[in-house]
C-alpha positions as CSV (number, residue, x, y, z in Angstrom):
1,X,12.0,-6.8,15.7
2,X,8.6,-8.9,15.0
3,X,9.0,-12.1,16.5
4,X,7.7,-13.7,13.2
5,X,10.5,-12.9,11.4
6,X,13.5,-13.9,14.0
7,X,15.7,-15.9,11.2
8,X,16.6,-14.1,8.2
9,X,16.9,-17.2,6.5
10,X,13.3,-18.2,7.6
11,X,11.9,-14.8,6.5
12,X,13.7,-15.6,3.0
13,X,12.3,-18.9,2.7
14,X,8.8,-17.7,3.1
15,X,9.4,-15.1,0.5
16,X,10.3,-17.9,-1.6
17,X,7.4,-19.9,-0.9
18,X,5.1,-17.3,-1.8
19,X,6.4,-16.5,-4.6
20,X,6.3,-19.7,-6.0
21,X,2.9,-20.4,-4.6
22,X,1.5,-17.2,-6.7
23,X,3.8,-17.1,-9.8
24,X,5.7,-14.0,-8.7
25,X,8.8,-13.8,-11.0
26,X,10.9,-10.5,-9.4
27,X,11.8,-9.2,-12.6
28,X,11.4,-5.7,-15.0
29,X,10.2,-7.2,-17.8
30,X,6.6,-5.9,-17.5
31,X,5.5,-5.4,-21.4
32,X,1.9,-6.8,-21.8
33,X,1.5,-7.9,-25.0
34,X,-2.0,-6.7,-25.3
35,X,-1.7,-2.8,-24.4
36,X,1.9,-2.4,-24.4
37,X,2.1,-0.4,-21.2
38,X,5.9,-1.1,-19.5
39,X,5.4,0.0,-15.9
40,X,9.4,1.7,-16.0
41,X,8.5,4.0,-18.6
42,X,5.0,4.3,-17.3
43,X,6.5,5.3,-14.0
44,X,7.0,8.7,-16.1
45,X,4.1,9.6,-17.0
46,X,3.8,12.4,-13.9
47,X,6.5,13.8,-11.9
48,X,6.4,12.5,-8.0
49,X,4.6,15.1,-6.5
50,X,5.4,15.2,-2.8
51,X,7.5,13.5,-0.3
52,X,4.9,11.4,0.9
53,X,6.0,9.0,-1.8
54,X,9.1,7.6,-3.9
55,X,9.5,6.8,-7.3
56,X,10.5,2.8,-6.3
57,X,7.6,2.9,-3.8
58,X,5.0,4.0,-6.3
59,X,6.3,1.3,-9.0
60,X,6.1,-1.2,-6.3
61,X,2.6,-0.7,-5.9
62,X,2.0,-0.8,-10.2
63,X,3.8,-3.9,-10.0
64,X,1.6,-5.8,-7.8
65,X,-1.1,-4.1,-9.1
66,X,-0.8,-5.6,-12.9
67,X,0.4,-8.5,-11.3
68,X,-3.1,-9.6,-9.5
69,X,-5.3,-7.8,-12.5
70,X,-3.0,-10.2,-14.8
71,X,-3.5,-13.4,-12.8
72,X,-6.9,-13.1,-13.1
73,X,-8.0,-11.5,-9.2
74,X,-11.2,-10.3,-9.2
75,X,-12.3,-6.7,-7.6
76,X,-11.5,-3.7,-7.2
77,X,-8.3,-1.8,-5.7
78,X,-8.8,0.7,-2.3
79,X,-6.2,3.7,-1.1
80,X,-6.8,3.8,2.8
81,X,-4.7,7.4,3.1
82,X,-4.2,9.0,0.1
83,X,-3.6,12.5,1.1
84,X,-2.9,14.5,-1.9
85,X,-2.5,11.9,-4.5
86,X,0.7,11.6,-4.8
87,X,0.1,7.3,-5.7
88,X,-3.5,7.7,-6.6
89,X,-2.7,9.8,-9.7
90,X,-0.6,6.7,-10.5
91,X,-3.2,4.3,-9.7
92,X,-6.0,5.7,-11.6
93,X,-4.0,6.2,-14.6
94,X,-2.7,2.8,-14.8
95,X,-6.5,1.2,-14.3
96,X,-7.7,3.9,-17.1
97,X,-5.4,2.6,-19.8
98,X,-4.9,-1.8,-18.3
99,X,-8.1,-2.3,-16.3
100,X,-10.9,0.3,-16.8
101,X,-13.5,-2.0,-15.5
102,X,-11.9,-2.1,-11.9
103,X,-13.2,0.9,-9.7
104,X,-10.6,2.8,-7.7
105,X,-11.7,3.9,-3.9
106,X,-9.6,6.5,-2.1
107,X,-10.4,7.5,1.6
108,X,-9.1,9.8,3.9
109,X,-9.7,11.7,6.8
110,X,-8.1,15.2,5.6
111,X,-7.4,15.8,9.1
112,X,-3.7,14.7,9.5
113,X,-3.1,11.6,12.1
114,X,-5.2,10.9,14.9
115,X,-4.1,10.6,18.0
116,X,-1.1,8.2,19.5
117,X,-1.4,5.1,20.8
118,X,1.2,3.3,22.7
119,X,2.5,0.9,19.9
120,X,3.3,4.5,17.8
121,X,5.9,5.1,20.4
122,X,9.6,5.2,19.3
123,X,13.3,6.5,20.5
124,X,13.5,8.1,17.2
125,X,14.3,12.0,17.4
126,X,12.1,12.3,13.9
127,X,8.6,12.3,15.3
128,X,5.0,12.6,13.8
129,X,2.2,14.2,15.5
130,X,-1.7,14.0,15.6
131,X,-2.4,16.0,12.7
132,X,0.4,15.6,10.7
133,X,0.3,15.4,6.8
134,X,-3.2,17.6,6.9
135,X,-4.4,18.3,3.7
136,X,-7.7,18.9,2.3
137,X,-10.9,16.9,-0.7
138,X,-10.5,20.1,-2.8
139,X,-6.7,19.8,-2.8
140,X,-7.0,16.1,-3.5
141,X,-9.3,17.1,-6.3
142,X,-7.6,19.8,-7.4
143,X,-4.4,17.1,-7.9
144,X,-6.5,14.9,-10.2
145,X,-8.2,18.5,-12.3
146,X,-4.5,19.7,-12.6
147,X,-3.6,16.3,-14.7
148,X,-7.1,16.4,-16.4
149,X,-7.8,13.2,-14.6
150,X,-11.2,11.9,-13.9
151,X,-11.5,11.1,-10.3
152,X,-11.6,8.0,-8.3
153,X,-14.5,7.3,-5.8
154,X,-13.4,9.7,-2.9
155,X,-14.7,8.6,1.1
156,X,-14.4,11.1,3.0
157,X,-13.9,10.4,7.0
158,X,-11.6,8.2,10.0
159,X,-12.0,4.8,8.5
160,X,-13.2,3.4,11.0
161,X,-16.6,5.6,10.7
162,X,-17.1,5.6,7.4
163,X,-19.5,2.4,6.3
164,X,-19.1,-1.1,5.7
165,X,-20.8,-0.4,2.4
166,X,-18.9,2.3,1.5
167,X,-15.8,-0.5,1.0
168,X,-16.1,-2.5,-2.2
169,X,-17.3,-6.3,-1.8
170,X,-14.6,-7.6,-3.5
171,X,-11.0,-6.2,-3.5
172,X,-7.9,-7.1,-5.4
173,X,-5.4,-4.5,-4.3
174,X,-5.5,-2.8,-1.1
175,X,-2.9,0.0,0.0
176,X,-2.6,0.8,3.2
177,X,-1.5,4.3,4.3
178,X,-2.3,5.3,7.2
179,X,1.0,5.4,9.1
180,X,-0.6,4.9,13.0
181,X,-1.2,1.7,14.6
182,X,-4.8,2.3,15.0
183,X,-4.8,3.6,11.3
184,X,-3.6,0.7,10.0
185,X,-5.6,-1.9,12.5
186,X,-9.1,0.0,11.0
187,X,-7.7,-0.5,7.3
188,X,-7.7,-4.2,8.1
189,X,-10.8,-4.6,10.2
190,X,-12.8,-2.8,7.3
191,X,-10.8,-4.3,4.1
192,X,-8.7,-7.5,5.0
193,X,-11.8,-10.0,4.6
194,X,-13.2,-8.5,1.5
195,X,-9.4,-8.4,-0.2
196,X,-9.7,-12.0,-2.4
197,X,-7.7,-15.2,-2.4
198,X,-4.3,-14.2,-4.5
199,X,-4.9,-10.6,-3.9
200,X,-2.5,-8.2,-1.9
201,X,-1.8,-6.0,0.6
202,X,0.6,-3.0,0.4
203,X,1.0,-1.6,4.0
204,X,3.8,1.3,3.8
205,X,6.0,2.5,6.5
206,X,6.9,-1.2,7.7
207,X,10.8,-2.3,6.7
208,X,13.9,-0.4,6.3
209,X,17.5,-0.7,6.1
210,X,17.6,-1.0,10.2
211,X,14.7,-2.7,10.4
212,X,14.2,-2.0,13.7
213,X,10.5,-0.7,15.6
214,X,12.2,0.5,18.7
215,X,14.2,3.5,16.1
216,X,11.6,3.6,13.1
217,X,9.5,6.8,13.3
218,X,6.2,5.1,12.8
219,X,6.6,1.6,14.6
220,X,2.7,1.4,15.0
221,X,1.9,0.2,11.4
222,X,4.4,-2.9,11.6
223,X,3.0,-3.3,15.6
224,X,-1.1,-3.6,13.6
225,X,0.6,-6.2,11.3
226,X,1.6,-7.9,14.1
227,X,-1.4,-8.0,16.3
228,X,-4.0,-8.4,13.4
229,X,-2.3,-11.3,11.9
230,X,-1.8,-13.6,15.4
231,X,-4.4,-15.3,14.6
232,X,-4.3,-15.2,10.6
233,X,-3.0,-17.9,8.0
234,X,-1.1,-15.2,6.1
235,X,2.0,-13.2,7.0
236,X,4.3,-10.4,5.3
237,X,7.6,-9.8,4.0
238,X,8.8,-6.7,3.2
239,X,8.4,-6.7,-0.9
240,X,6.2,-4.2,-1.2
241,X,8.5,-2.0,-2.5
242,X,11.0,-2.0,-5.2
243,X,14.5,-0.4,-4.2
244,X,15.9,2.8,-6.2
245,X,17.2,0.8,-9.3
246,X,13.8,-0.5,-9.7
247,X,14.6,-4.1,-8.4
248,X,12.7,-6.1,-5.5
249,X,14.6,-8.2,-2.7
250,X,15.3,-5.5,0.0
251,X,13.3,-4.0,2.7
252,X,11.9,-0.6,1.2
253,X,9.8,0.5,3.8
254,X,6.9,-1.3,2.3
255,X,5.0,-4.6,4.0
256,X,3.3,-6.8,1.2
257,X,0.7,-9.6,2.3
258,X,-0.9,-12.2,-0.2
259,X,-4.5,-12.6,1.1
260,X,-4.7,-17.2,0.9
């Protein structure tokens, strides 16, 4: 287990603090009295195309999205591993209809996972491989054509090697997922000082019911948490995701970190 989050009651109190420090209020009632748009009926607007996401998982990342556009966070949301689209059709969506002057950045390699690293290792039997979850642009595109969607700005390469400039200056959302520790490391060296004060981070594959990294089958994203923030103000909590009635409070396989 991360050695920042030894006391459960500690970890709870920190939740607290930053909810209170940013106005989160961990409820469903998500009607904005300007457009109208209620993120549980939004949430079926398109069917969950693959596994790669869940229903809760994608409305966990709506949530916090309308949350920092509400309070007033300026810039622009990133998707570091968006694959076939399966949030991003979500995601774009959402800022067409509540925020249409926020650009939307996806990147993605289209080559599956790079290589493993030491911190990716697990005693889990359910393993992932360098070039899992391969996919390709045109399918991406494809995705967006089939749901006569216009498309987001699309960077195609290992994020590490695509440029500096290529990441918006200013970013209120960023999703991370890029399920290998040095996937997740690159989202933050290229996006974690541009995200803005109040804005958030949505890391998946960190959190679960066992919360453990020696049995989860992708230990290396919570391991880049880890390392990258040693030397950071902020931490995480694992709120990033809303469970299957919709609700926030348990680990979802989601980490969520408030940029101070």
């Amino acid at each position: 287990m991360a050695s920042s989050h030894t006391n459960e009651e500690e970890h709870h109190q920190k939740v607290k603090e930053y909810m209170e420090k940013y106005g989160i209020k961990m409820n469903n009632s998500l009607v904005n009295k300007q457009t109208g748009i209620d993120l549980i009926q939004f949430m079926e607007t398109y069917p969950i195309i693959s596994g790669m996401m869940s229903k809760n998982q994608i409305y966990g990342i709506l949530y916090y999205l309308k949350q920092v556009i509400d309070t007033g966070v300026i810039g622009d949301v990133v998707e570091l591993g968006c694959n076939i689209g399966t949030t991003s059709i979500f995601v774009k969506k959402f800022l067409d209809m509540y925020a249409p002057d926020r650009s939307y950045h996806v990147y993605d390699c289209w080559e599956g996972l790079p290589p493993k690293v030491e911190q990716d290792e697990s005693t889990t039997s359910y393993q992932f491989r360098q070039g899992s979850c391969k996919t390709s642009k045109d399918v991406f595109i494809d995705v967006f054509n089939h749901f006569k969607l216009d498309l987001p700005v699309i960077h195609s390469g290992w994020f590490k090697e695509i440029p500096d400039n290529q990441y918006p200056e200013k970013i209120c959302l960023a999703i991370y997922d890029g399920d290998f520790y040095t996937s997740i490391t690159d989202s933050f060296d290229k996006t974690f000082h541009k995200v803005q004060s109040g804005g958030m981070i949505l890391i998946d594959d960190i959190g679960g019911v066992n919360n453990s990294l020696d049995t989860h089958p992708l230990p290396g994203a919570e391991r880049a948490c880890l390392d990258f923030l040693k030397d950071k103000k902020e931490t995480y909590d694992y709120l990033a995701y809303a469970d299957k009635d919709l609700n926030f409070g348990i680990p979802c396989g989601g980490a969520r970190i408030v940029k101070l």
